[in-house]
C-alpha positions as CSV (number, residue, x, y, z in Angstrom):
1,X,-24.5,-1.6,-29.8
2,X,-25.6,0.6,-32.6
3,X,-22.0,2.1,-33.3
4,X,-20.6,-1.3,-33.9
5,X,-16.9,-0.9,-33.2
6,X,-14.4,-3.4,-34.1
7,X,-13.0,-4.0,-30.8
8,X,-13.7,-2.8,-27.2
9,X,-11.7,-2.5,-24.2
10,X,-12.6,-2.6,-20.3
11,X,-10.3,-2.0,-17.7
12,X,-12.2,-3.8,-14.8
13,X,-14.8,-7.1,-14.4
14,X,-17.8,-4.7,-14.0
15,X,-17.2,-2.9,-17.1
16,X,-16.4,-6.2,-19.0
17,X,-19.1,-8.1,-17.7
18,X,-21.4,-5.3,-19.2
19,X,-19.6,-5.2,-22.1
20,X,-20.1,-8.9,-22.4
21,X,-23.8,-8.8,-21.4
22,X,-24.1,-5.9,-24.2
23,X,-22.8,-8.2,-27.1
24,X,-21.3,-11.8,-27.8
25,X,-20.0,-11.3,-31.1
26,X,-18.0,-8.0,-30.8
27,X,-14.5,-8.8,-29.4
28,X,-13.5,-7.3,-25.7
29,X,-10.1,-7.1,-24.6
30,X,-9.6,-6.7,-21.1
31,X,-6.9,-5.9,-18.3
32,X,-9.1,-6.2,-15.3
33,X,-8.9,-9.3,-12.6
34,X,-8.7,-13.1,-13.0
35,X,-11.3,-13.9,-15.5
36,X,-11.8,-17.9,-14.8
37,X,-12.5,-16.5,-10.9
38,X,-14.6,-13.9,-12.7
39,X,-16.5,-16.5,-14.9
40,X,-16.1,-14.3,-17.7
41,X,-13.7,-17.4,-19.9
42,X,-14.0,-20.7,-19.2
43,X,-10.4,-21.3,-20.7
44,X,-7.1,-19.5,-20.6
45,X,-5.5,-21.0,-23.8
46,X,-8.8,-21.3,-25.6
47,X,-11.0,-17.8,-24.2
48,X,-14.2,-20.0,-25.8
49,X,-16.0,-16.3,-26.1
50,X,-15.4,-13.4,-27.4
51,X,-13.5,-11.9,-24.2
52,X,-9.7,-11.9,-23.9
53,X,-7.1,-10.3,-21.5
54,X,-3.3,-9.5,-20.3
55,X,-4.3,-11.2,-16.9
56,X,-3.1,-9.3,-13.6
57,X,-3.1,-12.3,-11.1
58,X,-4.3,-10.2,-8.5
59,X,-6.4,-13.1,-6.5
60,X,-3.0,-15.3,-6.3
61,X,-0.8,-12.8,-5.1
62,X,-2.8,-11.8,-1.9
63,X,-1.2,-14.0,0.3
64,X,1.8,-12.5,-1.1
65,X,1.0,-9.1,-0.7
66,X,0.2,-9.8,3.4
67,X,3.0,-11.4,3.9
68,X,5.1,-8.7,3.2
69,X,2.8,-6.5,5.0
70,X,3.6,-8.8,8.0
71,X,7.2,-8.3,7.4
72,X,6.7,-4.7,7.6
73,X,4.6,-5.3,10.7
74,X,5.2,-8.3,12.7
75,X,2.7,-7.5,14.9
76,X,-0.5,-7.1,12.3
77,X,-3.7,-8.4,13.9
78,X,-6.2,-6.8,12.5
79,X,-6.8,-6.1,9.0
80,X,-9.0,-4.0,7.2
81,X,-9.8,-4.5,3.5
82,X,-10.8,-1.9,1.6
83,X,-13.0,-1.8,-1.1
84,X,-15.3,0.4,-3.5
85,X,-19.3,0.1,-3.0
86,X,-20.5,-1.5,-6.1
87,X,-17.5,-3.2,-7.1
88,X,-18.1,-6.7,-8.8
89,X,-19.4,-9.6,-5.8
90,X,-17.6,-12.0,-7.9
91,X,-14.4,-10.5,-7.3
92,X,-14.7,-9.3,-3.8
93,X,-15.7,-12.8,-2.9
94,X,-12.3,-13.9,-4.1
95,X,-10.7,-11.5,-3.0
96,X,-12.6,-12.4,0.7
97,X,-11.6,-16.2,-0.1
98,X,-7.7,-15.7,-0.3
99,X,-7.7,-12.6,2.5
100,X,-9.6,-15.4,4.7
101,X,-6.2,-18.2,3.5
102,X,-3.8,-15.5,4.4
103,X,-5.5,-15.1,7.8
104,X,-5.0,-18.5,8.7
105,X,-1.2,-18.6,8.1
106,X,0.0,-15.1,9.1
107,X,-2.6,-14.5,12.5
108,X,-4.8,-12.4,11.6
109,X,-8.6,-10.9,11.6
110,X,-10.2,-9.0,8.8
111,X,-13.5,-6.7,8.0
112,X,-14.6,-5.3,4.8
113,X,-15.0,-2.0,4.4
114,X,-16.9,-0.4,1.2
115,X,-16.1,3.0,-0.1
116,X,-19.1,5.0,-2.1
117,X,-17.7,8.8,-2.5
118,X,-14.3,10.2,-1.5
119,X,-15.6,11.6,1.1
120,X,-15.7,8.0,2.7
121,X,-12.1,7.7,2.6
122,X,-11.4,10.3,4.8
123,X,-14.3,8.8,7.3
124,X,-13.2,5.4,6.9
125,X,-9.6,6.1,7.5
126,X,-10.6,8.1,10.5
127,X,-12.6,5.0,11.9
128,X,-9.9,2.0,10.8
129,X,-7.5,4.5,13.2
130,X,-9.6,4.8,16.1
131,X,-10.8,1.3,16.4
132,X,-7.5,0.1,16.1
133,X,-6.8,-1.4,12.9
134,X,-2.9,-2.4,11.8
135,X,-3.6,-2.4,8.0
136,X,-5.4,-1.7,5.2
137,X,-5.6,-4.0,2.0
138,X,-6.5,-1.8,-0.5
139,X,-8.9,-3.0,-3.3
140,X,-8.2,-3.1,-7.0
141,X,-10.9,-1.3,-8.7
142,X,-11.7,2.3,-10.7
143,X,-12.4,4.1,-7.9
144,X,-9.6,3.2,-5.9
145,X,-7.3,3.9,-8.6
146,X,-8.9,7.3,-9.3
147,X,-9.5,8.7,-5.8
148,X,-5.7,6.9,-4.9
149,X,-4.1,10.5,-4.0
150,X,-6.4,11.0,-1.4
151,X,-6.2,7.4,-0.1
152,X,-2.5,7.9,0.1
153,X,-2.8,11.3,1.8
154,X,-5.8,9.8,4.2
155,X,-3.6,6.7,5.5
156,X,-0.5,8.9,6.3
157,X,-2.6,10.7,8.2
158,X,-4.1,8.5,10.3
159,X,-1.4,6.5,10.6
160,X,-2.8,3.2,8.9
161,X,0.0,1.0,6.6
162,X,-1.7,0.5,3.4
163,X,-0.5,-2.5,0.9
164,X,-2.2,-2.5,-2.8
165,X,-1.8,-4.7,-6.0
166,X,0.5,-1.8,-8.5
167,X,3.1,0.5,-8.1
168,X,0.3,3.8,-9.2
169,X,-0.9,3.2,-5.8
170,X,2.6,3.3,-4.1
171,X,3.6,6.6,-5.9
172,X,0.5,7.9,-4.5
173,X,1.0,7.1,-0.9
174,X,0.4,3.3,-0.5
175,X,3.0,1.8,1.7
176,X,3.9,-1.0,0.0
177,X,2.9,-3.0,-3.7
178,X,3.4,-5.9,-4.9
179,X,2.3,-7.2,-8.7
180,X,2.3,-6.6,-12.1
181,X,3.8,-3.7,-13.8
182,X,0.2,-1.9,-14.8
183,X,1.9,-0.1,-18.1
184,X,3.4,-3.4,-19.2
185,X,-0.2,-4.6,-19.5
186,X,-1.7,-1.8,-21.1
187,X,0.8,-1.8,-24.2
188,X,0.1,-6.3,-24.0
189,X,-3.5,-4.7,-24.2
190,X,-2.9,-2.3,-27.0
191,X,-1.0,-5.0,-28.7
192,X,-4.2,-7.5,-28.4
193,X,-6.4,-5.1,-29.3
194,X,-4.0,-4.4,-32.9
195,X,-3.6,-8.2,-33.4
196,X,-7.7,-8.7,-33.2
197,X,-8.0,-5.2,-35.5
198,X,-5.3,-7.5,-38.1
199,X,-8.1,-10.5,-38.1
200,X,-7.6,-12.3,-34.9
201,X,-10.2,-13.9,-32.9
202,X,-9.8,-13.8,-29.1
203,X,-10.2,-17.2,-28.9
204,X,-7.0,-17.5,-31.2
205,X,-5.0,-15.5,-28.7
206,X,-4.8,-17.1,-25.0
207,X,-4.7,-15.0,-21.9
208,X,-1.5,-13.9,-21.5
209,X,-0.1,-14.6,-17.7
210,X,2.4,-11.8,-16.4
211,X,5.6,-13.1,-15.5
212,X,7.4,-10.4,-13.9
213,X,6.2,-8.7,-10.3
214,X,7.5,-5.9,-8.9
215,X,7.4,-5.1,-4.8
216,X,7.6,-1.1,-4.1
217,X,7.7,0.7,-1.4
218,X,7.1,4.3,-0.7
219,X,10.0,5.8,1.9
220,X,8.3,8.6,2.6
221,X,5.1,6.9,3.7
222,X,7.3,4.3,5.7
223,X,9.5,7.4,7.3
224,X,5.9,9.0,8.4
225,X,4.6,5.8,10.2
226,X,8.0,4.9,11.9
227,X,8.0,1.6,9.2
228,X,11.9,1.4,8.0
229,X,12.5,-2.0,9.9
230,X,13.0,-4.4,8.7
231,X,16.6,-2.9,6.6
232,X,16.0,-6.2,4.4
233,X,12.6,-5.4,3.0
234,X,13.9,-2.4,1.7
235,X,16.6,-3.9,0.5
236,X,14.8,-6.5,-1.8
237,X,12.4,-3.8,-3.1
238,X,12.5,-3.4,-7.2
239,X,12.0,0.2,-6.2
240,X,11.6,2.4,-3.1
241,X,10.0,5.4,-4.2
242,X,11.2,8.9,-2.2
């Protein structure tokens, strides 16, 4: 890197990883997924590179995540997981791993389904509909998160309950979240970043585990799919958006 900044930041394993690849000296902080799963640290009190994070558990909470889902719909069978095209095999293999776990204890089947330009989600949605699919687990990722209007807006239309990992999704149409509160990480990221800018080495500050989740639901996306059974899902929500 010829610019040689003091610190850099990546939102997502891809980016990191290339940020990683590009240097091993320049310190990264990062908010994307579970970096030991990622094989970007080797060590959450002791990073052991020059990579540290506010970690998001989103790998441990799928099972989590489904289960609430089957709550919502006690008659899910077939689950579609939805992902972007290019998104990092490391952790859409995880992902696959605890998807396949949940399947085992909550009855289900599951395909993967890759997403390459927005136009996709309208096709894709369109397709999980007519084949008969009860769900969509929606990805974590930047192009989920950017195009997450129109996934909203594509799922209510065909019908399809979507759960996802943060509340941005929710407020853009995703049935149902359950994780970490994304802008609580981005200021433990900004903080990292000003601690490392003071003299700290990443290895000197262990990945911080979140230790507060939040389930939200979106009313009017459970109104328009006939979801507001069962009364005590609702009822246990941090927040029903409306």
């Amino acid at each position: 890197m010829t610019r040689r900044p003091d610190v850099l930041f990546g939102a997502s394993t891809p980016v990191v990883r290339a940020l990683r690849q590009a240097t091993a000296t320049i310190p990264i902080v990062s908010a994307a997924a579970d970096p030991l799963q990622s094989g970007l640290i080797n060590n959450l009190a002791h990073p052991e590179a020059n990579v540290t994070r506010v970690s998001s558990i989103s790998f441990e909470l799928v099972a989590k995540r489904v289960e609430l889902l089957k709550e919502a719909l006690p008659g899910l069978s077939r689950l579609a997981f939805v992902t972007q095209k290019g998104a990092d095999l490391a952790d859409v293999r995880e992902m696959g791993n605890q998807i396949t776990t949940a399947a085992k204890i909550f009855g289900y089947t599951w395909e993967i389904f890759y997403l390459a330009v927005p136009e996709e989600i309208d096709t894709t949605f369109a397709r999980l509909a007519r084949e008969g699919f009860d769900a969509a687990y929606i990805s974590p990722g930047p192009f989920t998160y950017a195009n997450r209007m129109r996934i909203g807006e594509m799922a209510r239309q065909h019908r399809v309950p979507t759960v996802a990992d943060t509340t941005d999704l929710v407020s853009a149409g995703v049935f149902l979240s359950y994780g970490f509160e994304r802008s609580r990480v981005l200021i433990r990221s900004a903080e990292y970043i000003d601690k490392i800018l003071r003299g700290a080495k990443p290895a000197e500050l262990p990945v911080e585990q979140p230790t507060k989740f939040e389930l939200v639901i979106n009313l009017k996306t459970a109104k328009a799919l006939d979801l507001t059974e069962p009364p005590t899902l609702f009822a246990r929500a941090d927040e029903v958006i409306e």
